[in-house]
N, CA, C and O atoms as a printed pandas DataFrame, in Angstrom:
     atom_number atom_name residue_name chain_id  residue_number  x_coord  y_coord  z_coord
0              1         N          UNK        A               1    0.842   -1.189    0.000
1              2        CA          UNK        A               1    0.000    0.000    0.000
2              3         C          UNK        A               1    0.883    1.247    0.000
3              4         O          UNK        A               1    1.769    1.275    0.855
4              5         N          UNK        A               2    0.765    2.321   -0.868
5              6        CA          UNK        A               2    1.369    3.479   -1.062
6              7         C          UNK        A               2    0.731    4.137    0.400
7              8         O          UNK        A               2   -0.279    3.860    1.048
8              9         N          UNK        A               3    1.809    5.126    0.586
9             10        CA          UNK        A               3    1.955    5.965    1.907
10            11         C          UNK        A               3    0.876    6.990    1.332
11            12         O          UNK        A               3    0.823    7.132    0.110
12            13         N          UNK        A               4    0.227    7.531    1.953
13            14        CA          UNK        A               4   -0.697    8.838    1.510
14            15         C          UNK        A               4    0.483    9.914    0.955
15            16         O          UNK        A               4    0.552   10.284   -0.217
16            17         N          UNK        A               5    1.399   10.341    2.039
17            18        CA          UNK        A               5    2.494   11.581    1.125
18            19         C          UNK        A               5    2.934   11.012    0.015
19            20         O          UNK        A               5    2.861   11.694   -1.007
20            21         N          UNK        A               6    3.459    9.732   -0.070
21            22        CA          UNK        A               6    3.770    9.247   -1.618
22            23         C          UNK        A               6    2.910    9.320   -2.912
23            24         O          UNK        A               6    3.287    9.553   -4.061
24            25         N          UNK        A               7    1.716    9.074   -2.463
25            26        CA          UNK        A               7    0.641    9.192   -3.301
26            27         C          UNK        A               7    0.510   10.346   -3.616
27            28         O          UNK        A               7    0.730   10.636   -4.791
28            29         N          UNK        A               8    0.093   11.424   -2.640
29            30        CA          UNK        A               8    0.146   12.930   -2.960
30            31         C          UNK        A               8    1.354   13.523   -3.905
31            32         O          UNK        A               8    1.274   14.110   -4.984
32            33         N          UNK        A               9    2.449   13.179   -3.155
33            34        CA          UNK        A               9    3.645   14.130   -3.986
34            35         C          UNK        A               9    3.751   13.387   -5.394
35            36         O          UNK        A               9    4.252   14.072   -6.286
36            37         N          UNK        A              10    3.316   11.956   -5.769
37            38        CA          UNK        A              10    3.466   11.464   -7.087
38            39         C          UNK        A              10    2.310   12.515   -7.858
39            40         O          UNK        A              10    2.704   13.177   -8.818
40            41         N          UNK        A              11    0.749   12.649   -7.358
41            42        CA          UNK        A              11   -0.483   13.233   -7.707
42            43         C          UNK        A              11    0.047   14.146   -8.453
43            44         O          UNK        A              11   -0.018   14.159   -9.682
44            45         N          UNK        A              12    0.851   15.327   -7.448
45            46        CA          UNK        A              12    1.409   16.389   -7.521
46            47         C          UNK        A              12    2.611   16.313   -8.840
47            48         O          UNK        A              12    2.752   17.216   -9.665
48            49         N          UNK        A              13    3.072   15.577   -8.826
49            50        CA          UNK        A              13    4.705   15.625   -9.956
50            51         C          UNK        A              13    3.369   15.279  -11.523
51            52         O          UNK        A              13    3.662   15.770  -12.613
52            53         N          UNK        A              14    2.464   14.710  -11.430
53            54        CA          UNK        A              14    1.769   14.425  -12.569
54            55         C          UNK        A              14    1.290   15.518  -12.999
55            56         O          UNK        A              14    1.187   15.666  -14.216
56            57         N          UNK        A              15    0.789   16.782  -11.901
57            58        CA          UNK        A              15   -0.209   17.674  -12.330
58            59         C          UNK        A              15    0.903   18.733  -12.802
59            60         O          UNK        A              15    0.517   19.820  -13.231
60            61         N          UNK        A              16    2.201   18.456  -12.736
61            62        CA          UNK        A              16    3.528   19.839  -12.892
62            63         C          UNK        A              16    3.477   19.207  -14.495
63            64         O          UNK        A              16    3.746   19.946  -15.442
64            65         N          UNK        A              17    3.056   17.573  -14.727
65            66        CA          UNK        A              17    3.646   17.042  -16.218
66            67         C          UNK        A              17    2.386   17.573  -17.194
67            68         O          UNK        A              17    2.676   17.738  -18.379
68            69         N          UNK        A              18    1.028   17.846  -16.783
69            70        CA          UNK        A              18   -0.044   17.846  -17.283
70            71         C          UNK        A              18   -0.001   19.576  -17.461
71            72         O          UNK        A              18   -0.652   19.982  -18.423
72            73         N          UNK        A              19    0.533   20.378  -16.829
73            74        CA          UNK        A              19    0.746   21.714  -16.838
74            75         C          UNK        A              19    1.506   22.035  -17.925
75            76         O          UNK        A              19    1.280   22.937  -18.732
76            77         N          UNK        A              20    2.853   20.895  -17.913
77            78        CA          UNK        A              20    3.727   21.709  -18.745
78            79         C          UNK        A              20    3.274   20.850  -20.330
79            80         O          UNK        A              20    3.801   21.266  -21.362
80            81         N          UNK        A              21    2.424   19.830  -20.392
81            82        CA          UNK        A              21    1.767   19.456  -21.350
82            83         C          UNK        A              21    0.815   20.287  -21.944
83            84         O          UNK        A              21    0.611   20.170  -23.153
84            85         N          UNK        A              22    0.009   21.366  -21.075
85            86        CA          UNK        A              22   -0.970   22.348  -21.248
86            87         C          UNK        A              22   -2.264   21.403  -21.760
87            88         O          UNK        A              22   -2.886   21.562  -22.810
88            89         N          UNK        A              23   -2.471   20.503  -20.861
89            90        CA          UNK        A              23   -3.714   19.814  -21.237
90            91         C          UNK        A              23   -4.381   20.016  -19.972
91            92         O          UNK        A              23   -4.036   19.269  -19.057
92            93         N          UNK        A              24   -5.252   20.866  -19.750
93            94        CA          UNK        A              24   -6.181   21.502  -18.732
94            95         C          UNK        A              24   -7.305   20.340  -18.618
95            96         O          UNK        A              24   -7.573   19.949  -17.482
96            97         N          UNK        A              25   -8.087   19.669  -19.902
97            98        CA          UNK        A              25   -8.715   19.144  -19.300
98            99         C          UNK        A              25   -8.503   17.650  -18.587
99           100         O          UNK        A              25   -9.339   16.958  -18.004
100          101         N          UNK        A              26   -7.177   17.415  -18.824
101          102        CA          UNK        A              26   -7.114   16.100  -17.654
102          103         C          UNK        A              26   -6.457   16.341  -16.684
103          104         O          UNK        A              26   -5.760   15.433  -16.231
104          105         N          UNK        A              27   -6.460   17.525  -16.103
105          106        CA          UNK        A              27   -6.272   18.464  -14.628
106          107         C          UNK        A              27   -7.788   17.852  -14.219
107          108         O          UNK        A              27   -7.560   17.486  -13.066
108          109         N          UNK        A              28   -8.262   17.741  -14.306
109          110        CA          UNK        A              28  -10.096   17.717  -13.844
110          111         C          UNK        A              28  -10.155   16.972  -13.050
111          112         O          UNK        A              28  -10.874   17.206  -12.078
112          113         N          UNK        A              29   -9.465   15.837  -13.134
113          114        CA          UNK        A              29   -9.814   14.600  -11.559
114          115         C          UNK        A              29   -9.046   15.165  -10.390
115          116         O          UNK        A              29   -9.341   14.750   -9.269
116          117         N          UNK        A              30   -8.121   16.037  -10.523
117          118        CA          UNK        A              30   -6.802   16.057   -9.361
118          119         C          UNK        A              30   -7.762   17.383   -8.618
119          120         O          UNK        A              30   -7.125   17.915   -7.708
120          121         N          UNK        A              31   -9.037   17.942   -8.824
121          122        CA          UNK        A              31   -9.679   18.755   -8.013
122          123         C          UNK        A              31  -10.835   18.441   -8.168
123          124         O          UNK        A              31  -11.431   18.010   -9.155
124          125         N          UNK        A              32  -11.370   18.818   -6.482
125          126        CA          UNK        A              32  -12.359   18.684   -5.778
126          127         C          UNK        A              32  -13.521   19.513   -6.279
127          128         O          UNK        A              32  -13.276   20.633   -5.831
128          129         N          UNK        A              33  -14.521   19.571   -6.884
129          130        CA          UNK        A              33  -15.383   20.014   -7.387
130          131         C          UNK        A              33  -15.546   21.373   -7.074
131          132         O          UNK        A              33  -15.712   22.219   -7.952
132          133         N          UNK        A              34  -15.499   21.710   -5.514
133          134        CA          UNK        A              34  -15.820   23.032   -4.930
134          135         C          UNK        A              34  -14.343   23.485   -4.681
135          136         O          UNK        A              34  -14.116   24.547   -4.102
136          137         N          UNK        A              35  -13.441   22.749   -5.079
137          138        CA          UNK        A              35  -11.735   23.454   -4.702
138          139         C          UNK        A              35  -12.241   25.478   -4.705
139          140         O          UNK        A              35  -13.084   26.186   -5.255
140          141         N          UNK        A              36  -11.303   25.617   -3.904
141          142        CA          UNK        A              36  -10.981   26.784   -3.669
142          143         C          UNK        A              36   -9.262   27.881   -3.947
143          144         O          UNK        A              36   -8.754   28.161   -2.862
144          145         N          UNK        A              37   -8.766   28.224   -4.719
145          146        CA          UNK        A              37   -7.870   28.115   -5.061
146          147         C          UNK        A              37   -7.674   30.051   -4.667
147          148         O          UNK        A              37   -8.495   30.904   -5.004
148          149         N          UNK        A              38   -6.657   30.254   -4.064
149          150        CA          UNK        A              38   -6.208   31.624   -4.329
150          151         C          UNK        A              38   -4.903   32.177   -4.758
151          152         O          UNK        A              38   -3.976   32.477   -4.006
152          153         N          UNK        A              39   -4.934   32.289   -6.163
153          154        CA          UNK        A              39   -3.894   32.780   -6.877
154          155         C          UNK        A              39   -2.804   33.578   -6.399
155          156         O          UNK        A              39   -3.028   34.119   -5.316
156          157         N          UNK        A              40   -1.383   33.855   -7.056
157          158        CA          UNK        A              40   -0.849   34.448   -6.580
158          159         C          UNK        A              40   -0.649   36.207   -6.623
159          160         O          UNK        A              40    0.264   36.829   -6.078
160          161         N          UNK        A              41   -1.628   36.704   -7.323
161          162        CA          UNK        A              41   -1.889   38.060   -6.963
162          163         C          UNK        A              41   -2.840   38.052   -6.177
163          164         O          UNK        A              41   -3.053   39.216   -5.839
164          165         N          UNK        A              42   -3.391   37.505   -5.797
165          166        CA          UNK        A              42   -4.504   37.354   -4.858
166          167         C          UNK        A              42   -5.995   37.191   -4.651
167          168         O          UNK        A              42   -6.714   37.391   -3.672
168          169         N          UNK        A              43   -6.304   36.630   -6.267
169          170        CA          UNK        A              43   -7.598   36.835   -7.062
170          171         C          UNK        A              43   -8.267   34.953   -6.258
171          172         O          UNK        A              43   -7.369   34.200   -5.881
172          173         N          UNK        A              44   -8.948   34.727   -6.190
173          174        CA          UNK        A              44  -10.410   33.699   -5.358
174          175         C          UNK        A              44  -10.581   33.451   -6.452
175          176         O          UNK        A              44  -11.091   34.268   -7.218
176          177         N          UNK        A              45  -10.106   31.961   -6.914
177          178        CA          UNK        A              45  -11.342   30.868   -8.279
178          179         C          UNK        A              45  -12.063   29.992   -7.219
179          180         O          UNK        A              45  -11.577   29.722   -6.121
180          181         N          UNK        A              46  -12.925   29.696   -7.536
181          182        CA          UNK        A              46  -13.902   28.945   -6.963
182          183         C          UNK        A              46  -14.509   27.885   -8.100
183          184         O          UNK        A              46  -15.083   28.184   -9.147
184          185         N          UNK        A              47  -14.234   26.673   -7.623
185          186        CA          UNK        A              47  -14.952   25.293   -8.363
186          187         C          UNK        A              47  -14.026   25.235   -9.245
187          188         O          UNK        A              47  -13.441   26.237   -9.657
188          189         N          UNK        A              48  -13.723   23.705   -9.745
189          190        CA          UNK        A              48  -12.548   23.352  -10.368
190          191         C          UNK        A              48  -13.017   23.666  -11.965
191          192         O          UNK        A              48  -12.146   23.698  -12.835
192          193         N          UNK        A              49  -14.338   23.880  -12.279
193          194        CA          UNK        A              49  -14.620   24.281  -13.625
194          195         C          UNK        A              49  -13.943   25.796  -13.664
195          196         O          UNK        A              49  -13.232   26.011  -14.645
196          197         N          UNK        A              50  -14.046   26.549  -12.987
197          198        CA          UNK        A              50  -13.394   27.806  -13.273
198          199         C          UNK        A              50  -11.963   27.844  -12.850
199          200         O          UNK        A              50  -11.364   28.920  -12.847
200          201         N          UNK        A              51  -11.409   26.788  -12.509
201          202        CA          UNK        A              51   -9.757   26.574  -12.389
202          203         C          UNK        A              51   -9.801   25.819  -13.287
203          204         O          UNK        A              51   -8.698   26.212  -13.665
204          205         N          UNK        A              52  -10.143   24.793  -14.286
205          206        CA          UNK        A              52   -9.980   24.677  -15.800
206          207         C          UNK        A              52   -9.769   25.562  -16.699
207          208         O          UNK        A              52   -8.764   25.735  -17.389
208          209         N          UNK        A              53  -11.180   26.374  -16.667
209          210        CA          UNK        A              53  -10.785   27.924  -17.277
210          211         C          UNK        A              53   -9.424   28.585  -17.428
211          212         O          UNK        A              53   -8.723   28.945  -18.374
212          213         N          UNK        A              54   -9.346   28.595  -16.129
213          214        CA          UNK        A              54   -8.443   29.272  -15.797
214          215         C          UNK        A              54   -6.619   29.340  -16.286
215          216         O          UNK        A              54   -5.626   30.000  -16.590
216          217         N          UNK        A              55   -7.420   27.734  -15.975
217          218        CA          UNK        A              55   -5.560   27.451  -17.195
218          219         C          UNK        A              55   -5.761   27.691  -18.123
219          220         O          UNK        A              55   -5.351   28.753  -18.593
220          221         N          UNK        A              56   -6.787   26.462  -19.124
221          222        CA          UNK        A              56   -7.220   26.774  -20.255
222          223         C          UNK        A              56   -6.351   28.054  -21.100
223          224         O          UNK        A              56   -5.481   28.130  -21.968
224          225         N          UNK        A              57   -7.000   28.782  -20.439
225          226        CA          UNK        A              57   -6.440   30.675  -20.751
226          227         C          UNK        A              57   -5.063   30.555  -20.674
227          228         O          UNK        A              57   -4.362   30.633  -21.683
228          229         N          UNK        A              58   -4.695   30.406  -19.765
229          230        CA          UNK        A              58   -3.339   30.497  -19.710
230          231         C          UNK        A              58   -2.547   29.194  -20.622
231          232         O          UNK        A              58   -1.321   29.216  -20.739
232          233         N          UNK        A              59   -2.962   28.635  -20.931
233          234        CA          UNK        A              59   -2.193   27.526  -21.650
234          235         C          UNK        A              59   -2.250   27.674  -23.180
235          236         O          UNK        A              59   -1.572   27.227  -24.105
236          237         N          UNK        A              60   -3.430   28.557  -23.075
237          238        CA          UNK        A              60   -3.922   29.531  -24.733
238          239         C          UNK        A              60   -2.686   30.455  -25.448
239          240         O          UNK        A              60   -2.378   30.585  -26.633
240          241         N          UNK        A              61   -2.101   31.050  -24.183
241          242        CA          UNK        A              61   -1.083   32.237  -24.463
242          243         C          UNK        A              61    0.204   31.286  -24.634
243          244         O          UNK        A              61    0.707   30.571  -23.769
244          245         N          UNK        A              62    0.602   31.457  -25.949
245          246        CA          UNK        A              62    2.010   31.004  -26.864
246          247         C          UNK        A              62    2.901   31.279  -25.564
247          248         O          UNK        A              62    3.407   30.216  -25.203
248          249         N          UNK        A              63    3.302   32.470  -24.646
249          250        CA          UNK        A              63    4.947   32.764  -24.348
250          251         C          UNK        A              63    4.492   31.736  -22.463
251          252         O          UNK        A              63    5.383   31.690  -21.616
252          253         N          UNK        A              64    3.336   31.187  -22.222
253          254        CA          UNK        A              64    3.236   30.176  -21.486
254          255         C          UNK        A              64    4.089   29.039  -21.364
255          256         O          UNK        A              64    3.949   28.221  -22.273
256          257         N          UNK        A              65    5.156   28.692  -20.262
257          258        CA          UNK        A              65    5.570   27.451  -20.400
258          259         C          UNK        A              65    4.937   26.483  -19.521
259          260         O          UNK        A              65    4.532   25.399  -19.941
260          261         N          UNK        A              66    4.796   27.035  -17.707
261          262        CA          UNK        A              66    4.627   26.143  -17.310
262          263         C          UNK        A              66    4.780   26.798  -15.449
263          264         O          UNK        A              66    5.348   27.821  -15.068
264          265         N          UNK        A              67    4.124   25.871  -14.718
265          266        CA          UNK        A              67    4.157   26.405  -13.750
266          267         C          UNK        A              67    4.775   25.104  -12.945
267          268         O          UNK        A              67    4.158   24.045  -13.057
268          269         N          UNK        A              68    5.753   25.136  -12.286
269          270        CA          UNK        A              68    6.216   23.999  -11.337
270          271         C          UNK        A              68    6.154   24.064   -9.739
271          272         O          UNK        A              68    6.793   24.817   -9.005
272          273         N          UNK        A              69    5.376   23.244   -9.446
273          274        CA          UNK        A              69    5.741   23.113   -7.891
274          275         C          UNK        A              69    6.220   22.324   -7.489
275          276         O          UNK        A              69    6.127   21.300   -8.166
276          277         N          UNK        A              70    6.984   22.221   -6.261
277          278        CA          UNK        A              70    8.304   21.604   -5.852
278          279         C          UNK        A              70    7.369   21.100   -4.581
279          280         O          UNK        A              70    6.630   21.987   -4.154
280          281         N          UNK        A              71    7.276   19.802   -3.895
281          282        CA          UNK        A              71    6.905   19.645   -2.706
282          283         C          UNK        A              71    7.667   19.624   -1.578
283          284         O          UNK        A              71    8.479   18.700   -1.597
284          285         N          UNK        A              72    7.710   20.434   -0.420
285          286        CA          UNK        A              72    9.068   20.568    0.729
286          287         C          UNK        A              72    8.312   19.636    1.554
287          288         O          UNK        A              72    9.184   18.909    2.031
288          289         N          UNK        A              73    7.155   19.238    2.000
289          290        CA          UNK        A              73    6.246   18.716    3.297
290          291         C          UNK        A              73    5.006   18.173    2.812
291          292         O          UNK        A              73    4.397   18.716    1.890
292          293         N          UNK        A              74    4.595   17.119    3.391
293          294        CA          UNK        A              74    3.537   16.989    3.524
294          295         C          UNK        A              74    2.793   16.248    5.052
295          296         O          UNK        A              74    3.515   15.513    5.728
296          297         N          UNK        A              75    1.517   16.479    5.442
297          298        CA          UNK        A              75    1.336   15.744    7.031
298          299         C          UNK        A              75   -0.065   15.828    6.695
299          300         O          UNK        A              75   -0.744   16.714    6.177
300          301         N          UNK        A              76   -0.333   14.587    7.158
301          302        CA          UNK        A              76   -1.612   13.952    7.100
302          303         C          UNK        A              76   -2.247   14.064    8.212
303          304         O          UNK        A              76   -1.512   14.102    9.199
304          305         N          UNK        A              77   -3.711   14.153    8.462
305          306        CA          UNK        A              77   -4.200   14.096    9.602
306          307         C          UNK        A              77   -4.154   12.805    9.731
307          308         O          UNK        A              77   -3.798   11.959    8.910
308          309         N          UNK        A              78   -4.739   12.624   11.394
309          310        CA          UNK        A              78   -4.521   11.529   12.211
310          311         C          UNK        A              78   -5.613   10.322   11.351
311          312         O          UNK        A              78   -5.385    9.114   11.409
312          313         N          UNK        A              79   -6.707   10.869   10.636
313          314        CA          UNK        A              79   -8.059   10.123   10.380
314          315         C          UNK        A              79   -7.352    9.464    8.580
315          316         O          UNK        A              79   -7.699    8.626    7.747
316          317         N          UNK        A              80   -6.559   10.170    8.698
317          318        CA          UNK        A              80   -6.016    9.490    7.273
318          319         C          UNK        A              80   -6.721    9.989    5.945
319          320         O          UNK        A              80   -6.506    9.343    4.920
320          321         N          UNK        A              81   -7.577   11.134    5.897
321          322        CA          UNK        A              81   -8.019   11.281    5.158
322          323         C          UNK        A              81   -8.234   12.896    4.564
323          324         O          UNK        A              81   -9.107   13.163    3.739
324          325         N          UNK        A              82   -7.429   13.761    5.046
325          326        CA          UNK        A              82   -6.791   14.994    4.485
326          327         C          UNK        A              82   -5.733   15.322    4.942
327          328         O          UNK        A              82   -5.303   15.144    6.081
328          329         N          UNK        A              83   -5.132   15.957    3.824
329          330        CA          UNK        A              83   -3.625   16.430    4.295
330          331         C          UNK        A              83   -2.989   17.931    3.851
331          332         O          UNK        A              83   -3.539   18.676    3.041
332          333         N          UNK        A              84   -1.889   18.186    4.452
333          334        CA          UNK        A              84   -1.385   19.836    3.841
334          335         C          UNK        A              84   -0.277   19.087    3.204
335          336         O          UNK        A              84    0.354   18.102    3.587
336          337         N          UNK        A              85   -0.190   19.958    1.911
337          338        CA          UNK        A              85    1.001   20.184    1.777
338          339         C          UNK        A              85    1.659   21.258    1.156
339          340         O          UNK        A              85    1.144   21.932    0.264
340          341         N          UNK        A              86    2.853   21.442    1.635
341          342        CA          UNK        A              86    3.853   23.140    1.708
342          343         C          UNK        A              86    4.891   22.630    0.808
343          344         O          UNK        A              86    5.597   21.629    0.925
344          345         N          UNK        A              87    4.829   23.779   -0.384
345          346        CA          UNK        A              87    6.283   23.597   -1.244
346          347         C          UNK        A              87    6.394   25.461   -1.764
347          348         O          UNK        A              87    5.912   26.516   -1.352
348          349         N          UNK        A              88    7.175   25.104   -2.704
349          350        CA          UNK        A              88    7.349   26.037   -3.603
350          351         C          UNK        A              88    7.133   26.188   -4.823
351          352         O          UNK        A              88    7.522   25.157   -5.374
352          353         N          UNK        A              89    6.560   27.191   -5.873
353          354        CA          UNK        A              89    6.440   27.436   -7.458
354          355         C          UNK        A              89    7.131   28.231   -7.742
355          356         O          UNK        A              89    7.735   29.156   -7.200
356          357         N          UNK        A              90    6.945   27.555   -9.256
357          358        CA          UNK        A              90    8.238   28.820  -10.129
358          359         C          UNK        A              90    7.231   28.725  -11.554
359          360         O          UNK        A              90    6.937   27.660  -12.098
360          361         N          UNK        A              91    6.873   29.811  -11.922
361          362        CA          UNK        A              91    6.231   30.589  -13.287
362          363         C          UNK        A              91    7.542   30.152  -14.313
363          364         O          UNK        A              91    8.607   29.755  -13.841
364          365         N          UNK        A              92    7.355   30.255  -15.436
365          366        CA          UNK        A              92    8.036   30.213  -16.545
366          367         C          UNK        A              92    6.994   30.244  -17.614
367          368         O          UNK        A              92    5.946   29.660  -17.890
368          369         N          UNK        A              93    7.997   31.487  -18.242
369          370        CA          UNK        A              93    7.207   32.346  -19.435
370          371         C          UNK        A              93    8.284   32.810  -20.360
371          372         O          UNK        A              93    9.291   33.459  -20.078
372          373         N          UNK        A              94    7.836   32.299  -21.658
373          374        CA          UNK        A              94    9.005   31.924  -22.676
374          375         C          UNK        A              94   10.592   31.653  -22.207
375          376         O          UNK        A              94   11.652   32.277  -22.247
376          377         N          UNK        A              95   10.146   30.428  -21.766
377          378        CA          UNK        A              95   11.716   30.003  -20.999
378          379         C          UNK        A              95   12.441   30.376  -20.026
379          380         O          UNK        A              95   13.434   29.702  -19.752
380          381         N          UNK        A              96   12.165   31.377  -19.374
381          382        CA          UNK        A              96   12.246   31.818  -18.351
382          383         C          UNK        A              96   11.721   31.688  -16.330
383          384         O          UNK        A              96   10.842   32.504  -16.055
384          385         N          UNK        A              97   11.869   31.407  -15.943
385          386        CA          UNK        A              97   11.663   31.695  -14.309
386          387         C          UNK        A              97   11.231   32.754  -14.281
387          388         O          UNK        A              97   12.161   33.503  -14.584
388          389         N          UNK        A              98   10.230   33.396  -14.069
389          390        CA          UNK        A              98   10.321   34.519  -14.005
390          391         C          UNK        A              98    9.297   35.197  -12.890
391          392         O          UNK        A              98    9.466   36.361  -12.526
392          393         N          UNK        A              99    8.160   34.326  -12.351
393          394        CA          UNK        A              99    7.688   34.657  -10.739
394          395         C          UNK        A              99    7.882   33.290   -9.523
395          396         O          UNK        A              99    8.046   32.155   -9.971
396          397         N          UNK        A             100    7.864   33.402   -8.779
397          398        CA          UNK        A             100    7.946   32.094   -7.711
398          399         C          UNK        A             100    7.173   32.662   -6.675
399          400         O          UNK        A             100    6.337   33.563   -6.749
400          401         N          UNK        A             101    7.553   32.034   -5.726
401          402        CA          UNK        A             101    6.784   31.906   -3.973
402          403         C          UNK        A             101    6.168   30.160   -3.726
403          404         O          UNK        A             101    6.181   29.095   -4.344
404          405         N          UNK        A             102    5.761   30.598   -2.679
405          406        CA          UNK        A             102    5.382   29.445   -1.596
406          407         C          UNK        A             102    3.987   28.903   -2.595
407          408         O          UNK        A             102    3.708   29.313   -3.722
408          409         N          UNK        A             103    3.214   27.816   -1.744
409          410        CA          UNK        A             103    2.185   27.296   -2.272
410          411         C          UNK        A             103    2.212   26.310   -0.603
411          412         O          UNK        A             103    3.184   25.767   -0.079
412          413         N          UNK        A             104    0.477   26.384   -0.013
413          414        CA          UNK        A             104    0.038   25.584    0.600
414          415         C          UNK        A             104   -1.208   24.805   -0.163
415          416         O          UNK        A             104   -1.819   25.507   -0.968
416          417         N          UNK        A             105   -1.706   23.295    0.007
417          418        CA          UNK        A             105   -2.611   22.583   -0.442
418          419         C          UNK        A             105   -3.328   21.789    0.260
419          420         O          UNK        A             105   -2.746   20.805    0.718
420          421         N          UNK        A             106   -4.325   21.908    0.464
421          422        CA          UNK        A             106   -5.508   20.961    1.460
422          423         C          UNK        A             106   -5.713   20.089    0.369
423          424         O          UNK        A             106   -6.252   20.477   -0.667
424          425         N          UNK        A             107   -5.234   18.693    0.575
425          426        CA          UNK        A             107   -5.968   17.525   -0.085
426          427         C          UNK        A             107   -7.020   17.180    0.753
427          428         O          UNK        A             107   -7.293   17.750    1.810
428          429         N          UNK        A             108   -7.750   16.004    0.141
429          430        CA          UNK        A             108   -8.991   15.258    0.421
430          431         C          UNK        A             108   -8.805   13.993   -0.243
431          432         O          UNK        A             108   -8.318   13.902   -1.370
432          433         N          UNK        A             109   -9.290   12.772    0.626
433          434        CA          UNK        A             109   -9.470   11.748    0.224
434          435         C          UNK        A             109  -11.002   11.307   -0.493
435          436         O          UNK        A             109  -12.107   11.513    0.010
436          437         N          UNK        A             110  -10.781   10.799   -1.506
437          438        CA          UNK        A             110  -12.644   10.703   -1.478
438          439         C          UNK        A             110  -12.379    9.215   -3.173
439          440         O          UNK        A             110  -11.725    9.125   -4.212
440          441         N          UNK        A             111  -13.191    8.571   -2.544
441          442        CA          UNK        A             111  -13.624    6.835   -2.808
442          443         C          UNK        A             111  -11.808    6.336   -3.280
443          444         O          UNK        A             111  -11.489    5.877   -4.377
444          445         N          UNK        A             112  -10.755    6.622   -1.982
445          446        CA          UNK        A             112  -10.118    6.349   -2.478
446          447         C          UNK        A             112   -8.662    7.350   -3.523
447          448         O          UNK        A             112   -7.567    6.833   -3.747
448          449         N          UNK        A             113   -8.936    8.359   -3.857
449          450        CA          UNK        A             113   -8.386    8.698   -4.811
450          451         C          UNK        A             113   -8.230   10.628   -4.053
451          452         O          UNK        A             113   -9.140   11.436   -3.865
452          453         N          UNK        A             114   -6.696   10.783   -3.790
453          454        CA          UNK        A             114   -6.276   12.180   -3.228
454          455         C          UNK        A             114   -6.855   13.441   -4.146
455          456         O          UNK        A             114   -6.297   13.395   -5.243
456          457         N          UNK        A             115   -7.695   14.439   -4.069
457          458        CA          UNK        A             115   -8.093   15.650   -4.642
458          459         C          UNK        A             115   -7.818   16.479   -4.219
459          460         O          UNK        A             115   -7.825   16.275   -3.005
460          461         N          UNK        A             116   -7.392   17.905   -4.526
461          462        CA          UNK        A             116   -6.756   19.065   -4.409
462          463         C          UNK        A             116   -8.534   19.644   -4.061
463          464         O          UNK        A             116   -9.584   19.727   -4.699
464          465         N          UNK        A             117   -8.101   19.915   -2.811
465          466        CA          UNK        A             117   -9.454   20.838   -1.914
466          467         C          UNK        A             117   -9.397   22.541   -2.126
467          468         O          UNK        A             117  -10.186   23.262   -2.736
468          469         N          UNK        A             118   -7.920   22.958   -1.240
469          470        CA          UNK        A             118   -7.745   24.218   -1.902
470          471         C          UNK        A             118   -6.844   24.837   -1.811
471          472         O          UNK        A             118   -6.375   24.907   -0.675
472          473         N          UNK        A             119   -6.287   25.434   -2.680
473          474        CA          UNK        A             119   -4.711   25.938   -2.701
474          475         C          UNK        A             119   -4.529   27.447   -2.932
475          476         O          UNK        A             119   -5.141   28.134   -3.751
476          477         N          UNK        A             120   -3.356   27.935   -1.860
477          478        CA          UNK        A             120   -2.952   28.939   -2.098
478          479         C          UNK        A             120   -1.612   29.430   -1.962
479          480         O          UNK        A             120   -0.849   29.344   -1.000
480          481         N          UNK        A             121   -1.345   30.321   -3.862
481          482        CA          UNK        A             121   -0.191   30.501   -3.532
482          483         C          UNK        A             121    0.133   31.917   -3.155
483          484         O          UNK        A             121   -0.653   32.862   -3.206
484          485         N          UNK        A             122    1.222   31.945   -2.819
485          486        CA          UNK        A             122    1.909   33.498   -2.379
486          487         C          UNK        A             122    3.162   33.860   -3.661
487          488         O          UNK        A             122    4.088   33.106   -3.962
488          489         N          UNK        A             123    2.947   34.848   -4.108
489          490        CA          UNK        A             123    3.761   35.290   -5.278
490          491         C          UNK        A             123    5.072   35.990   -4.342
491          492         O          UNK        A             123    4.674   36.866   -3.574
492          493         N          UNK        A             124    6.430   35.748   -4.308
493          494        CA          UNK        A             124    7.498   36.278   -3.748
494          495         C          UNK        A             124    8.608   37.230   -4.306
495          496         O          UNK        A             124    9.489   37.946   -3.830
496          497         N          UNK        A             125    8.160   36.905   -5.496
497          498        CA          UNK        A             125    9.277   37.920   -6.672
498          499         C          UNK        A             125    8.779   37.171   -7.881
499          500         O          UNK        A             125    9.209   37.448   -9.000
């Protein structure tokens, strides 16, 4: 049986491959229907249909490469069935690095299978 953080941080390395693939719609299982997501200027998406969108758009724009997050932590609650986890992102736009900061993530367990509940990042430079 996979460890829940193993499972998560693999979840996670798939959704950095599906990003930099720019295929938004098979992002769709890795969030929770009502996810809550707050960007890093500080803008509130609500429901994973408007965080589809959301890439979508962004995966639309040619000088788009890719957004990576790095996982530093993850800790599960005691019930085994949500967890945080704390890393870091890095923007890249036409080949470049060019914003980063932190990122926290509330997973959820549900029939089985880890979903991104709600994430927020902090833009640092």
């Amino acid at each position: 049986m996979t460890a829940p953080q193993d499972a998560i941080a693999a979840r996670r390395k798939l959704t950095n491959k599906l990003i930099a693939g720019k295929d938004a719609r098979r992002l769709a299982p890795f969030f929770a229907p009502d996810i809550k997501v707050i960007v890093g200027d500080g803008s509130l998406i609500l429901g994973a249909r408007d965080v589809l969108e959301a890439f979508a758009s962004q995966f639309a724009d040619p000088a788009f490469v890719a957004y990576v997050r790095t996982t530093d932590h993850i800790e599960v609650d005691v019930a085994g069935d949500r967890a945080a986890e704390q890393g870091t992102w890095v923007g890249v736009t036409r080949g470049v690095a060019d914003t980063r900061g932190t990122y926290l993530a509330t997973w959820r367990k549900v029939t089985g299978q880890w979903v991104i509940e709600n994430e927020l990042f902090v833009t640092l430079s």
